[in-house]
N, C-alpha and C positions, 0 to 999 in steps of 0.2 A: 864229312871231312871236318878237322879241328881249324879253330882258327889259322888265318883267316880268312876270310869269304870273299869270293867277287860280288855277289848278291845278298839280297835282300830275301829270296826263295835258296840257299843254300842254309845261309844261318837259320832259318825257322826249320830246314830238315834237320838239322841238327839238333835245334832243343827238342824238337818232336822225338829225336832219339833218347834224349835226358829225360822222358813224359815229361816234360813242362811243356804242352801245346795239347790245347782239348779243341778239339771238334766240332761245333755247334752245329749239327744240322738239322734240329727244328727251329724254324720261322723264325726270327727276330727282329722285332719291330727296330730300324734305324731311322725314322726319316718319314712313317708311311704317306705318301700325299694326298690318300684318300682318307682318312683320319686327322682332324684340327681339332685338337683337344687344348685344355688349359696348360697354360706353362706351368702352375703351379696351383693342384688340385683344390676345392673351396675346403676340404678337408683338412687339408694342409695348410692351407691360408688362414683359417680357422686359429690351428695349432698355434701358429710364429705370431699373429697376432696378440694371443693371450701371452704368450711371453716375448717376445722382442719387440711388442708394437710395429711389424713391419710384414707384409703378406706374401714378399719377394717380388719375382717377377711380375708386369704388368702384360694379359695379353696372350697370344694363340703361342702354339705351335705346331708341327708336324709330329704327331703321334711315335715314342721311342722307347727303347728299353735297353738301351746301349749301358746305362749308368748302372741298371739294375741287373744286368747279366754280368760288369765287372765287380760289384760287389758278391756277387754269387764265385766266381772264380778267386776273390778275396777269401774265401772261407773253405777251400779247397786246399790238400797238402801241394806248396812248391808254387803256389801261388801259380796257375799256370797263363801261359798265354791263350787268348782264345781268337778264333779265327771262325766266324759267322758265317758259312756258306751259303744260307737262305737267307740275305738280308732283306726285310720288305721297307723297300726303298725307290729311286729312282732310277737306279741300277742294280736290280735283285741277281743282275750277273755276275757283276763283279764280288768277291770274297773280300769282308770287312773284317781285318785286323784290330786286335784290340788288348790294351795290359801288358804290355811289350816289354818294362823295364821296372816290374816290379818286386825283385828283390837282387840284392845285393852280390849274390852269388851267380845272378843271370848277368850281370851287369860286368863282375869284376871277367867271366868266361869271355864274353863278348870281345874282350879290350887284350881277350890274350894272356891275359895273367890268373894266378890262383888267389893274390892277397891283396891287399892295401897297400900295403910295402914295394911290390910289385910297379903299381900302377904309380908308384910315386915317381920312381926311377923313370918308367916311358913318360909319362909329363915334364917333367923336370928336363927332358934332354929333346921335346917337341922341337924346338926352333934351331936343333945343329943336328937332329939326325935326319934329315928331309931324303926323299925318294921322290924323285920330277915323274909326274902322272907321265902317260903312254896316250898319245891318241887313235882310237881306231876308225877305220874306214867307215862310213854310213850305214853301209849293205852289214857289217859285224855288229855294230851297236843294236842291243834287243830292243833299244828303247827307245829306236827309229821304226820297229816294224808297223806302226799304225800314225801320219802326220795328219795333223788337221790345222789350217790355215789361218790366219785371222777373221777372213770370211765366213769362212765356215764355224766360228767357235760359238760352242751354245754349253755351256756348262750344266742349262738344265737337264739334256740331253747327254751328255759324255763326261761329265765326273759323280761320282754318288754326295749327294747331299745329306750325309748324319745328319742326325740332331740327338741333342745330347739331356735329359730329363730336366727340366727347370729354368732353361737358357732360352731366351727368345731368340738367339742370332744361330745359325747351322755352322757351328765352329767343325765343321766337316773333315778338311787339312788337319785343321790344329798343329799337334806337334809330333805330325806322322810323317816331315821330312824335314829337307835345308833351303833356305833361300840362299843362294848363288849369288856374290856379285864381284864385278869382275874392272881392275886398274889396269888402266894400259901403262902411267906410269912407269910401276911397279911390275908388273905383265905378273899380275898375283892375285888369285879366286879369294875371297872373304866368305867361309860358310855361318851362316845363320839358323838358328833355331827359334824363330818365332811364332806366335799362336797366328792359323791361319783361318778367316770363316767367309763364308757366302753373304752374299746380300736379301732380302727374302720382304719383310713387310717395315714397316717404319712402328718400332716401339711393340713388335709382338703383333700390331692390328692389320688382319688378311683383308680387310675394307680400305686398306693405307698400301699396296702395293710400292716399293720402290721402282723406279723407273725401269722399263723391262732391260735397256743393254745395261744396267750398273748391277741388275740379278744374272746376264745372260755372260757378261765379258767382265764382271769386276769380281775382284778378292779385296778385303782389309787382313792389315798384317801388324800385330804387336811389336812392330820394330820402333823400340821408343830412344827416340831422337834428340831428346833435350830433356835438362836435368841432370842431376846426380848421380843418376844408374841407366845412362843412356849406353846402347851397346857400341860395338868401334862400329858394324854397318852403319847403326842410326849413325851415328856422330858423321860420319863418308858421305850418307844422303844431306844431312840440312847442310854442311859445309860447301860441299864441292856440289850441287843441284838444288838443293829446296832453299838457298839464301839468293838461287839465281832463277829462282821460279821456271826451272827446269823438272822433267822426266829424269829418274834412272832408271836404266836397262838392269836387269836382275830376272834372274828364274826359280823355279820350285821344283825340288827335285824330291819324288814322294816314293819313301821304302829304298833306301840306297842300306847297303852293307854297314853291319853296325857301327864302325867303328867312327862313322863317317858322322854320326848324329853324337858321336863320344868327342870328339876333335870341337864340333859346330859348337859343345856345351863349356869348352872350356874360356874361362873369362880371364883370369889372371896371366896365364905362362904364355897367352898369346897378344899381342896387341897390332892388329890391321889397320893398314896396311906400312903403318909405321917399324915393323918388323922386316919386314920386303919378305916374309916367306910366305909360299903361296899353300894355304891349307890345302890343298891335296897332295902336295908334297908332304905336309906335315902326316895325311894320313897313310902314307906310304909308307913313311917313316916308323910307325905306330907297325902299320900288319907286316913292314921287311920286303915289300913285294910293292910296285909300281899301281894307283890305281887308273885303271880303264873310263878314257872320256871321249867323247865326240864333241865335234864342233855343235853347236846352237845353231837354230833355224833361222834367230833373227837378229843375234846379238853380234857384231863383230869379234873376235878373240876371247869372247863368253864361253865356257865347255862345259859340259855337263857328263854326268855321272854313266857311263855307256851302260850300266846292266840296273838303272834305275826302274820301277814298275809305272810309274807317269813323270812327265816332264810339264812342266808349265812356265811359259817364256812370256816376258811383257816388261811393266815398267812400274814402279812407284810414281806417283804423280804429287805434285806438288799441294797437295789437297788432303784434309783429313776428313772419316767416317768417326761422327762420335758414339761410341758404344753406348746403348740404353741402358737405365738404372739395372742392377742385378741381373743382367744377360749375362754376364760371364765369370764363370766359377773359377776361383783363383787356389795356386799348391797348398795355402795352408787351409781350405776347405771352405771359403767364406764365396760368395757371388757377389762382383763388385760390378762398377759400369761408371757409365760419366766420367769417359776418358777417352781421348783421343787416339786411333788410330789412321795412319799412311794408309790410301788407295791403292791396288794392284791394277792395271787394266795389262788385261790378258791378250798374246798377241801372237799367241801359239800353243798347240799340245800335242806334245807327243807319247806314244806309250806301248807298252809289250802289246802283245797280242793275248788274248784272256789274262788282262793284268790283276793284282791283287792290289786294295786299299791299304790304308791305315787310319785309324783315327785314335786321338789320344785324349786326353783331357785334364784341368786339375783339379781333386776331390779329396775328399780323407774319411774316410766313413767308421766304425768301431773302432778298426786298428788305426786309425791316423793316417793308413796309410793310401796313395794314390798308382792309377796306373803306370807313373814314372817316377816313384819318389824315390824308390834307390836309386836311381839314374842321376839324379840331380845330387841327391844328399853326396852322393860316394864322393861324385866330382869335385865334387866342394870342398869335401874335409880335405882328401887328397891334397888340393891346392894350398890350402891353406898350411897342410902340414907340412908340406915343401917351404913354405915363404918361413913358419917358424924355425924348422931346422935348419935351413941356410943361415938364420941369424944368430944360431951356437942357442938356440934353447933346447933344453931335454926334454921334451916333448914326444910321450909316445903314442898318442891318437888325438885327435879329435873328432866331436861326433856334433853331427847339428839335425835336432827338432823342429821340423816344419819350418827351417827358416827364421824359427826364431828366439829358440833356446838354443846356446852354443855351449857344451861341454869340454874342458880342455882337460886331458890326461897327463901328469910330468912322470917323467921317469926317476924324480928323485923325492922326497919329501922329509920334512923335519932337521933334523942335523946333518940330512947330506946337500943342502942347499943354502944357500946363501942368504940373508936377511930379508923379509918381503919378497922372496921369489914369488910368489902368485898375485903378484901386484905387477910386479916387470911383466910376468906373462902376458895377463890380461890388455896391458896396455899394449905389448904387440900383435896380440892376436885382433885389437880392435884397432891397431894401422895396417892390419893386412888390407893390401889393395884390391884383395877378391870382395866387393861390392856385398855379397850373400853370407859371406861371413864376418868381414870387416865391417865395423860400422852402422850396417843396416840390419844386423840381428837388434834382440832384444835384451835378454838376460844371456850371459857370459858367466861362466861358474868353472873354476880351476880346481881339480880336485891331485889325488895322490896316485901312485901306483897302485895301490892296496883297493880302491876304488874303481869300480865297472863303470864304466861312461855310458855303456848301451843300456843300464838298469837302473831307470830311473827314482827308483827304491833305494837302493846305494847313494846314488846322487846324495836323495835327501839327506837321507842318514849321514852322509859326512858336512851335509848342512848346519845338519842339527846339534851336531856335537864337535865341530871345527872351525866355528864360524860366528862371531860376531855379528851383528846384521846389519850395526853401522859402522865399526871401525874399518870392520874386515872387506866393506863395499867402496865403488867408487860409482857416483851417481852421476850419468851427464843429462842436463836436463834440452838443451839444443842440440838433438844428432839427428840423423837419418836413420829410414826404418825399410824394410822390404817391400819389395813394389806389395804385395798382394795382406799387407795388413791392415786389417780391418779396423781399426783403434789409429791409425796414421792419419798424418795429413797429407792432402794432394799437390803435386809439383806443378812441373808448367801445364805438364798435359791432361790434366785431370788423375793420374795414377798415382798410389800413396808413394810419398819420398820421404816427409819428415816424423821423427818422434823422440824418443827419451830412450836410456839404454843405463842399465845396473850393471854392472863387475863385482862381484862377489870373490873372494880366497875362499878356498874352505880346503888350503893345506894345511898340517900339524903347525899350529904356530910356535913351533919349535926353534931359533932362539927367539923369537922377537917378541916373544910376551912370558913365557915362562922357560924354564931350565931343562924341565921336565917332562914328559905327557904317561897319564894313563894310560897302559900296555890293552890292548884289545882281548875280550875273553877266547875268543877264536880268531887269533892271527891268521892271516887269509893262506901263509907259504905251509901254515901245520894244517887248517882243515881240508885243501888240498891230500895233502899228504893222508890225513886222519881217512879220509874216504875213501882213499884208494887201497889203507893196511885193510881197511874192515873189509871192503871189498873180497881181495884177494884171500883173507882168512876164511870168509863164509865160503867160498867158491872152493877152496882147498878142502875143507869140514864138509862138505856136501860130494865130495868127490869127483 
């Protein structure tokens, strides 16, 4: 069925129809706990030493090949999803999802639309076209068919513990659902997307056990709470509980319906709970169709996702886990660590009956690219390209590079614009209030129509021959940088906030420095055209 989906197992039958879904069913190491191997081989350690002075990770882990089968499906046509059916792990029953949102065309499907343009429109009208979720009865919720207590919870025992190649901590969760949390205020759900992982040894060393209930009942969750790029939940937690040295009540809802993890990602068009709409309303709004929740087992007026594949119910604690040095690999491909994250302690789970996982992770291997980097980038320009056209700029895309090259596309260039138009640009695309594109990028580069924003070969090229390298720039040496850049400085919580940031023009400086410009030898509207006469001539001549 086309979008949209009640589930999490409808949409996967579905790409499975597009062959974007491969099969894995020989063995694959996720986790094995009979296998403690190095986090980072002396081979390899060897390697980064001779050049970055630095060996990575310190320290064990559970034996994996989670990283190495998604870059194996990275070099496959359509980039496809994989779904591990023999994971050797802690749970070799359950079926381990993986590479879920890695390109552009699985991402824009998912959301219900064919284009960019598309997904601009349903963003853009999130918070007035709301559809009020549906609750259903216990006995209908799938995702009540198996409860397990707070007594009873052993996550060593009943969730799969990944691990993921290089990482000392089993970021397992990760970014395979939504943290749930829920205003009575406002009587309005906040979904989140945060990195989720297990507790396991202290710094990689299996001689340093963590405490057995903080590996058996806890989670850490990347919901960062303070700072410049703190999300609205974070901001919800330290204001109205961690400044009162209180618990929040919050759940994890693992493999819900795509749209649901599309909604959870958006940062600008939504702002919680200060908006009063309750994002599942908002995602109803999105698919046209009401989504399906049941009440929570522990939360008052908390609901959750009724056709989710696990639920996990509990609380943030007023307490932070701090990540070990390069445990945890970050979107633009670097392992960072020595940063703070918020306690889960787990106080429920519920889940289908023969449920499926997820796990995600963030990497960039040849292609740059990661198991969710479409997912991220799309959302992003999308926003951003809504907040620039709402302010009357001709803007026809924008494209953003791991977070930290941002490419802006105009639709007009040289004398059909106004004096320093890529200078006005720049300056508004760097107070867009989207966090990932405003502000906390890096280099910012405005080019023309006649220019490919996705080809980074172009890019230069209109660098190199439209562009001054100091007139044409505007340098801020005190800005903000993207949580996961390497080269940044650290904020309150140990995760990078601060750095430096370039704006470059590289439109036709057309009037604002000369009268004139050298005409291009192959204008882009005739080689167009030129390929298409030859085309059709050889094709006619050949019969």
């Amino acid at each position: 069925m086309p979008h949209p989906w009640k589930s999490f197992r409808e949409w996967i039958a579905d790409e499975e129809k597009q062959g974007d879904v491969l099969r894995i069913e020989a063995p694959i190491k996720a986790g094995d706990p009979n296998s403690i191997v190095d986090a980072v081989p002396a081979d390899l350690k060897a390697e980064q030493m001779a050049v970055i002075n630095c060996p990575g990770a310190n320290g064990k882990m559970m034996e994996t090949e989670l990283r190495a089968t998604c870059r194996y499906l990275h070099s496959l046509p359509n980039n496809p999803i994989g779904i591990i059916e023999n994971p050797i792990n802690n749970r070799p029953d359950i079926p381990v999802v993986i590479n879920p949102w890695s390109t552009r065309e699985r991402v824009l499907r998912m959301s219900g639309v064919s284009s960019k343009y598309e997904l601009m429109e349903k963003i853009r009208n999130l918070k007035h076209n709301l559809i009020p979720p549906v609750t259903l009865d216990r006995k209908d919720a799938p995702c009540k068919e198996v409860i397990i207590t707070e007594d009873e919870v052993d996550i060593y025992k009943q969730l799969p513990r990944n691990w993921v190649e290089f990482e000392t901590v089993p970021w397992s969760p990760c970014g395979g659902g939504q943290f749930i949390i829920y205003d009575e205020e406002t009587d309005s759900h906040d979904l989140g997307i945060w990195r989720g992982g297990f507790f396991e040894w202290d710094d990689g060393d299996p001689d340093k056990p963590l405490p057995e209930e903080m590996r058996k009942k806890h989670m850490c969750a990347a919901m960062i709470y303070d700072g410049p790029i703190a999300s609205d939940g974070g901001t919800y937690y330290r204001e109205k509980f961690r400044k009162l040295d209180k618990p929040m009540p919050a759940a994890y809802a693992m493999c819900n319906e795509p749209v649901m993890a599309m909604v959870a990602a958006v940062r600008s068009g939504l702002v919680w709970p200060q908006d009063g709409a309750d994002e599942y309303a908002v995602v109803g709004g999105v698919n046209g169709e009401p989504v399906e929740l049941v009440e929570s087992e522990t939360i008052p007026g908390l609901k959750v996702p009724a056709h989710a594949e696990f639920i996990i119910e509990g609380e943030f604690l007023p307490q932070d886990y701090l990540v070990p040095k390069f445990a945890e690999g970050v979107y633009q491909g670097h392992l960072l660590g020595n940063h703070e994250m918020p306690v889960f302690r787990i106080k429920a789970i519920t889940h289908r009956k023969n449920p499926m996982w997820m796990t995600t992770w963030s990497g960039s291997g040849f292609n740059h690219e990661g198991p969710h980097v479409a997912f991220a980038d799309l959302l992003f320009e999308t926003e951003a390209l809504i907040y620039l056209r709402d302010l009357g700029y001709k803007v026809k895309d924008i494209v953003s590079y791991d977070l930290e090259t941002i490419v802006v596309q105009t639709e007009v260039d040289g004398m059909q614009k106004p004096p320093h138009y890529g200078k006005q640009v720049l300056n508004a695309v760097y107070a867009c209030p989207h966090g990932y594109i405003g502000n906390g990028s890096k280099y910012y580069i405005v080019v023309g129509p006649d220019i490919d924003p996705y080809n980074l070969r172009d890019v230069i090229w209109a660098l190199g021959t439209r562009a001054q390298p100091v007139s044409d720039s505007i340098v801020i040496t005190e800005g903000l940088c993207a949580w996961g850049d390497p080269s940044g400085l650290p904020g309150p919580l140990g995760w990078r906030a601060y750095g430096q940031q370039i704006l470059i023009d590289a439109l036709i400086k057309v009037p604002e420095r000369r009268t004139e410009w050298e005409p291009r030898t192959e204008p882009r509207s005739w080689e167009t055209e030129a390929i298409e006469r030859i085309r059709k001539k050889l094709e006619d001549f050949a019969g």
